[in-house]
C-alpha positions as CSV (number, residue, x, y, z in Angstrom):
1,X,68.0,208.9,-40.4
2,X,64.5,209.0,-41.9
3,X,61.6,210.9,-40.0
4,X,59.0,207.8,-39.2
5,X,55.6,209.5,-39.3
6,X,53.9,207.0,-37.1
7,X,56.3,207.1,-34.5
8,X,55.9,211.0,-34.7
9,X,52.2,211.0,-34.5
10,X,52.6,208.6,-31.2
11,X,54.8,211.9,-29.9
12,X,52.5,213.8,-30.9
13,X,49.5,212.1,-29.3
14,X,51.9,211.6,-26.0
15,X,52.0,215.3,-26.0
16,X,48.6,216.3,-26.7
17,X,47.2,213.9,-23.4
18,X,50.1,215.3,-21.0
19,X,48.7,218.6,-22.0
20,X,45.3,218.1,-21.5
21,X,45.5,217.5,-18.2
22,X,48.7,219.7,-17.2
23,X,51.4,216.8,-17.1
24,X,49.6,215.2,-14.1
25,X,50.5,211.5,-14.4
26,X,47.6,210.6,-11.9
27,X,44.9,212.3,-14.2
28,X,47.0,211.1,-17.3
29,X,46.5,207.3,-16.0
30,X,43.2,207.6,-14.4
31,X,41.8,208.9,-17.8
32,X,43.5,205.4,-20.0
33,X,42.2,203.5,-16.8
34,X,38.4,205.2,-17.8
35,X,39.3,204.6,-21.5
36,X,40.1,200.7,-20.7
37,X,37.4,200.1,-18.9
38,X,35.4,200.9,-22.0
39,X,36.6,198.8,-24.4
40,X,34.9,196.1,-25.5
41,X,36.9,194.3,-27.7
42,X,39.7,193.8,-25.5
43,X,40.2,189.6,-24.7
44,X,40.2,188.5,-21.1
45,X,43.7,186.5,-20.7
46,X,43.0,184.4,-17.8
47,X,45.5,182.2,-16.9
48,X,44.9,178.2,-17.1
49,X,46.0,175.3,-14.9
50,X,48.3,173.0,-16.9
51,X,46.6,170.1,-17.1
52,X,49.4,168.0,-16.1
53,X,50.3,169.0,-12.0
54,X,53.8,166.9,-11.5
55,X,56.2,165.7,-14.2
56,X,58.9,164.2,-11.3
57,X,57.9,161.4,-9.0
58,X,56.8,162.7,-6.0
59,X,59.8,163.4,-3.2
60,X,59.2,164.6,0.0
61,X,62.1,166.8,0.0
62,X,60.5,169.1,-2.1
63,X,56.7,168.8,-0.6
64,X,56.0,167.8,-4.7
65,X,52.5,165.7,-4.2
66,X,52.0,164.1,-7.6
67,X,49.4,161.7,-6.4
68,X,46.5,164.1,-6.8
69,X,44.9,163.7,-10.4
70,X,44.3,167.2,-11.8
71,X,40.3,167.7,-13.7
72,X,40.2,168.6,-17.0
73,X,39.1,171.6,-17.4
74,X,37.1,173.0,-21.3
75,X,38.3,175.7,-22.9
């Protein structure tokens, strides 16, 4: 099987980090937490209400209240 060199780089990077801060996972994740945080190009994936609440008719058997009219909201 053929040597991939990016996948060996990623080991090699893996390896480097663990050792820089003596295979502590807390430090590890604490420093990528600090390296997140900042990033500026990373895109903020907020979840959105469907715009449509109830496809069924409402039945009170399942507490399903379809009557409310859900706002439109811009994206």
């Amino acid at each position: 099987m053929k040597k991939d060199s990016i996948i060996r780089d990623i080991h090699v990077f893996r390896e480097e980090h663990a050792r820089k801060f003596n295979y502590d996972l807390d430090a590890m994740f604490a420093d990528l937490r600090r390296k997140q945080a900042r990033r500026k190009n990373v895109a903020d994936l907020k979840p959105v209400k469907p715009a449509l609440s109830c496809v069924a008719e409402p039945h009170a058997a399942y507490g399903t209240d379809c009557t409310k009219k859900v706002k439109k909201t811009a994206r």
